[in-house]
TORDREN-147126 format. One line per 10 residues: their letters; for each residue x, y, z of N, C-alpha, C. Coordinates in nm, 3 decimals. Last residue first. Example, Ala and Ser with C-alpha at 12.3 -4.5 7.8 and 13.67 -1.06 7.14 Angstrom:
<sites>
SA> 1.285 -0.225 0.708 1.367 -0.106 0.714 1.290 0.003 0.787; 1.319 -0.569 0.780 1.230 -0.450 0.780 1.320 -0.330 0.780
</sites>
This chain:
<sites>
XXXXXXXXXX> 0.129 1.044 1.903 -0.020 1.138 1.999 -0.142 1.139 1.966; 0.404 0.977 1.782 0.199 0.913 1.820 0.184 0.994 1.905; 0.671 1.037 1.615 0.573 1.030 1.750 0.449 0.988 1.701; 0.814 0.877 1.329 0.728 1.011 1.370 0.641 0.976 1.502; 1.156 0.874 1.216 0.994 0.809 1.271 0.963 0.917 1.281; 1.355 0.834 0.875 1.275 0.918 0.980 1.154 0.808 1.064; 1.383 0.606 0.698 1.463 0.752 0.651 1.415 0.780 0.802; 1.392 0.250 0.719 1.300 0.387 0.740 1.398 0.513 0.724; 1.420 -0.039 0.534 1.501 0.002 0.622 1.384 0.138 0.611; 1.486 -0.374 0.522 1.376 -0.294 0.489 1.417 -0.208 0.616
XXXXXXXXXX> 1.592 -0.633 0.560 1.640 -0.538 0.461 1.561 -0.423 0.425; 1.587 -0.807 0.754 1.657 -0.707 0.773 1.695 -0.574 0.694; 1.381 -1.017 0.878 1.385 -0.947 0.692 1.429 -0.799 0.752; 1.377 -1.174 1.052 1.473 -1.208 1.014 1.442 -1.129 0.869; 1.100 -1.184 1.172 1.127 -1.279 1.037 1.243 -1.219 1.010; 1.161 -0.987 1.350 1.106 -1.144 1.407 1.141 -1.216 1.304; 1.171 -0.790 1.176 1.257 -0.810 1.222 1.291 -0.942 1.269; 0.887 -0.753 1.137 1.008 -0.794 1.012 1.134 -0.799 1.071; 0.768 -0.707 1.313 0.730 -0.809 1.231 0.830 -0.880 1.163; 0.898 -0.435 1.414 0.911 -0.536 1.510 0.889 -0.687 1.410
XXXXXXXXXX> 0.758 -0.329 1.212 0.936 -0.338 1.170 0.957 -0.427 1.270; 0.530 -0.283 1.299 0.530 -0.370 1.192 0.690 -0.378 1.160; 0.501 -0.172 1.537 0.469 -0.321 1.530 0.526 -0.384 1.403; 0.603 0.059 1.417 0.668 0.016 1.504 0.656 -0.161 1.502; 0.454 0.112 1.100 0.479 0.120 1.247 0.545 0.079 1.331; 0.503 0.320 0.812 0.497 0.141 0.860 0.506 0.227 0.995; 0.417 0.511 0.507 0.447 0.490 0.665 0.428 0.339 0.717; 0.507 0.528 0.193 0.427 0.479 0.309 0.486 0.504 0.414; 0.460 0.856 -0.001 0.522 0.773 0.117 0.449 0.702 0.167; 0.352 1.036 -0.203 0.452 0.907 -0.236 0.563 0.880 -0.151
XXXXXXXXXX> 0.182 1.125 -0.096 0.117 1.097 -0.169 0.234 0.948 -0.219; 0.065 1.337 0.161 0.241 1.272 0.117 0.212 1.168 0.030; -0.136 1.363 0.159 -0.064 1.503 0.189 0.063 1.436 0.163; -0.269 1.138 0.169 -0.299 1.231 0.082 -0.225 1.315 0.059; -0.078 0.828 0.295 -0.186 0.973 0.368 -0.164 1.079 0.260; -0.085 0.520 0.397 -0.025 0.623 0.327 -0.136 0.765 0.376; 0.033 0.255 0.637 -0.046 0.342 0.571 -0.016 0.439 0.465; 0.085 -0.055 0.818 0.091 0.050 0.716 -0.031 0.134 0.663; -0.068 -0.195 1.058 0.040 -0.187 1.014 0.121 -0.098 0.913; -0.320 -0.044 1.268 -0.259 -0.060 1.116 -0.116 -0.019 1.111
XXXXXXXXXX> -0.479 0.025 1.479 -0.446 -0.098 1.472 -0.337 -0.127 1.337; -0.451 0.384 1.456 -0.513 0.254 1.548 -0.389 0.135 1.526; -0.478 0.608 1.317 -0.388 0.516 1.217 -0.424 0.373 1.317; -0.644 0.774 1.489 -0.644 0.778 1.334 -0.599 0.656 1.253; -0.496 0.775 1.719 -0.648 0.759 1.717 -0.679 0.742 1.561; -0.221 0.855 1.663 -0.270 0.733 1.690 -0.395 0.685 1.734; -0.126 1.094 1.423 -0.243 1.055 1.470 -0.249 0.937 1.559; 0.203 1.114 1.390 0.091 1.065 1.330 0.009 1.067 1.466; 0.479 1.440 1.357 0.366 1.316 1.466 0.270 1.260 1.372; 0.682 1.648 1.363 0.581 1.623 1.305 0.565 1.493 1.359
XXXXXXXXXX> 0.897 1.880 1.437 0.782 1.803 1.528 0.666 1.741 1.487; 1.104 1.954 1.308 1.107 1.800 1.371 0.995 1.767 1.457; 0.990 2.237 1.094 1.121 2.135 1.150 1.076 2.012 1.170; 0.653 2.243 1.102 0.751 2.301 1.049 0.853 2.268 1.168; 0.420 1.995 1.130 0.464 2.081 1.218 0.597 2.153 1.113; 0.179 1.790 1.053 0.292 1.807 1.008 0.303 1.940 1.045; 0.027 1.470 1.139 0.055 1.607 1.200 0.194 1.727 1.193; -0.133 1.265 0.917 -0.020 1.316 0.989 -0.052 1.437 1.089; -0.375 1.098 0.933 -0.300 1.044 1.003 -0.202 1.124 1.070; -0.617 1.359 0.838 -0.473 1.356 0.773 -0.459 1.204 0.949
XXXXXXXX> -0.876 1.490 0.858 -0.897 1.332 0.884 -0.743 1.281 0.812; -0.811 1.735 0.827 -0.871 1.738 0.977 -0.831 1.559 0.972; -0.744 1.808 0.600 -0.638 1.734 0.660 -0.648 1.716 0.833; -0.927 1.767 0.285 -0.954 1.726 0.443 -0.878 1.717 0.541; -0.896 1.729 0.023 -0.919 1.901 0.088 -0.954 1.843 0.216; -0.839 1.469 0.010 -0.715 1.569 -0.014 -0.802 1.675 0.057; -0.967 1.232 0.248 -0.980 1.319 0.151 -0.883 1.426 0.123; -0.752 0.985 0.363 -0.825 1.110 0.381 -0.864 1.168 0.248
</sites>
């Protein structure tokens, strides 16, 4: 996204625990990053499912975040 743009943000960042990504936004993609969090990737579900299949146990997430 563009930084002054957080209409086109992946995230949806809510004050406490209700923050969500976009899944019209982020679609088909295994990873992403997003302007407003500048030094985080996000991975998806599919994609820890990936790494799991390959037996690469070592890659681990702090938090998920819903899809809507």
């Amino acid at each position: 996204m563009k930084k002054g743009d957080p209409e086109n943000s992946n995230l949806m960042l809510e004050p406490g625990e209700g923050n969500s990504v976009k899944k019209d936004v982020i679609r088909d993609n295994l990873a992403w990053a997003d302007a407003r969090c500048p030094s985080s990737l996000f991975v998806s579900d599919a994609f820890l499912e990936i790494l799991s299949s390959r037996q690469i146990n070592d890659f681990s997430t702090r938090f998920t975040l819903k899809e809507v």
